[in-house]
C-alpha positions as CSV (number, residue, x, y, z in Angstrom):
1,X,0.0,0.0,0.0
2,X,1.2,3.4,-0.5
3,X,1.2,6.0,1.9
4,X,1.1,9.7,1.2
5,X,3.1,12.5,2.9
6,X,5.8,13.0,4.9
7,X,7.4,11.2,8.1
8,X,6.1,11.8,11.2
9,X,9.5,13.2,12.5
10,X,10.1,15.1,9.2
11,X,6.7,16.5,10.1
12,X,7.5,17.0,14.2
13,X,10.8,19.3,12.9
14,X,8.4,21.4,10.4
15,X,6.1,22.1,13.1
16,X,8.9,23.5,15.5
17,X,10.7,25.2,13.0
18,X,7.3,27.2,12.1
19,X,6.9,27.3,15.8
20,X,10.2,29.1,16.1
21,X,9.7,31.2,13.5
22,X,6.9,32.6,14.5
23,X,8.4,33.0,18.0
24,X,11.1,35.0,16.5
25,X,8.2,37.3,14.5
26,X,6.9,38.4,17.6
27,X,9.4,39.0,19.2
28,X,10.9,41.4,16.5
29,X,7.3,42.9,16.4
30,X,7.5,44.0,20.0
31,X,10.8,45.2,19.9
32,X,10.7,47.4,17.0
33,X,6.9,49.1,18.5
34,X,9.0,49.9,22.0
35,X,12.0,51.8,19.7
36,X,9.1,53.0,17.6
37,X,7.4,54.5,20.3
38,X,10.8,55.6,22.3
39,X,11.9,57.1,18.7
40,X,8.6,59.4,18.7
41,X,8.8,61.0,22.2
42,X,9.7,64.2,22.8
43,X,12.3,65.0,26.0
44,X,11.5,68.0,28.3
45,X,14.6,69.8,28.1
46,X,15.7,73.6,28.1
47,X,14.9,74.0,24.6
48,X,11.5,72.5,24.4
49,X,10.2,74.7,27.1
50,X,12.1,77.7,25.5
51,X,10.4,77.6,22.7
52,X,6.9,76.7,24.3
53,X,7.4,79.6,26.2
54,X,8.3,81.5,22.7
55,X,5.7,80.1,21.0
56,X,3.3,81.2,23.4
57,X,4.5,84.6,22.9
58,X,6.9,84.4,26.1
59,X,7.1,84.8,29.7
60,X,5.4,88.2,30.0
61,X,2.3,86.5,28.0
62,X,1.8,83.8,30.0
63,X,-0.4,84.7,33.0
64,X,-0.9,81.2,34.3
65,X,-0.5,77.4,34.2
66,X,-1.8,74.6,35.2
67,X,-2.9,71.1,34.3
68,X,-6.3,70.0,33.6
69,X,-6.9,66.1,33.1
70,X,-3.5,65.2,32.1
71,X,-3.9,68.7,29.5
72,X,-1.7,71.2,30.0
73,X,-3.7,74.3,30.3
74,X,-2.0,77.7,29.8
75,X,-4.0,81.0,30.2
76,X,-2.3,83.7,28.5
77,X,-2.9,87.7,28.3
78,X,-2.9,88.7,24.1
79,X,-4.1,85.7,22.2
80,X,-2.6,87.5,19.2
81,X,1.2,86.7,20.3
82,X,0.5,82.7,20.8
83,X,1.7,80.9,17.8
84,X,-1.0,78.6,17.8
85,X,0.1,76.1,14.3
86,X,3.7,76.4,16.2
87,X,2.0,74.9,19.2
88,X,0.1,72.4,16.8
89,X,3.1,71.1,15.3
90,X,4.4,69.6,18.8
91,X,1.2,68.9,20.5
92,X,0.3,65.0,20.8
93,X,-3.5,66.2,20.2
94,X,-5.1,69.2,19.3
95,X,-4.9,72.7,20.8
96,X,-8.6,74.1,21.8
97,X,-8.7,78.2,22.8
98,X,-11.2,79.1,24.9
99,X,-11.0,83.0,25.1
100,X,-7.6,83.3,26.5
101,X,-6.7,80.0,27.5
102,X,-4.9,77.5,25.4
103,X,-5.4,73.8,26.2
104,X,-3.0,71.1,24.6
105,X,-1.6,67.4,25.7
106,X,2.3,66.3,24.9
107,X,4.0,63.2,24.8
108,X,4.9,63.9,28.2
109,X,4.1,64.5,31.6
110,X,2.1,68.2,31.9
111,X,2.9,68.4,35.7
112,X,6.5,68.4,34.5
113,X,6.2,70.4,32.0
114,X,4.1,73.2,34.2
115,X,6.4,73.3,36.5
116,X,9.5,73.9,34.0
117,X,7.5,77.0,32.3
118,X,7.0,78.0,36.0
119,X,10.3,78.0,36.7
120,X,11.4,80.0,33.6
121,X,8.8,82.4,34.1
C-alpha cells in the first residue's frame, strides 16, 4: 500500500521550525513598537520649554498654568502673540482656545512640563 506524505519526525521538525519562527516574528514585532514609540517622544529639556514659552508669545504673555486632566492648560494675556500652528506642530492632540486659554496634551508628563515653564517664568 502506498502511503502519502511525509514522516512523522520530518513533520515533528516542520512544526517547530514554524513554531520558532513565529516566536522570532513576535518578538521582533514587539521590539521594533518599543524603539518606535521611544523614537517618537519628545524630551523635556531647556529648549523645548524655551520655545513653548516662545511660542506662546513668552514669559510676559503667559499669565498662568496649570494642568487640567492630564492637558496642560496655559492661560495667557494677548491671544494675538501665541503661535497657535507652532504649538500644533508639537502637540500630541489638538490645541482648543477658549478665550484666553490654550489647552493642549504632549507626549509627556504636563505636571512636569508646568512646572518647568514655572520656573522659567
Amino acid at each position: 500500500m502506498f502511503k502519502a506524505g511525509l514522516p512523522i519526525p520530518a513533520l515533528i521538525a516542520i512544526i517547530c521550525a514554524a513554531v520558532v519562527v513565529l516566536i522570532i516574528a513576535i518578538v521582533l514585532i514587539v521590539v521594533l513598537l518599543k524603539k518606535k514609540k521611544k523614537g517618537s517622544r519628545i524630551t523635556i529639556n531647556d529648549e523645548f520649554i524655551n520655545n513653548l514659552i516662545s511660542l506662546l508669545g513668552e514669559k510676559d504673555n503667559i499669565s498662568n498654568v496649570t494642568v487640567d486632566n492630564g492637558r496642560l492648560k496655559i492661560s495667557v494675556n494677548d491671544l494675538d502673540k501665541v503661535n497657535l500652528e507652532g504649538i500644533k506642530s508639537i502637540a500630541t492632540s489638538g490645541v482648543f482656545v477658549t478665550g484666553n486659554i490654550i489647552k493642549t496634551l504632549f507626549r509627556l508628563d504636563s505636571t512636569t512640563i508646568k512646572k518647568e515653564i514655572e520656573m522659567k517664568l
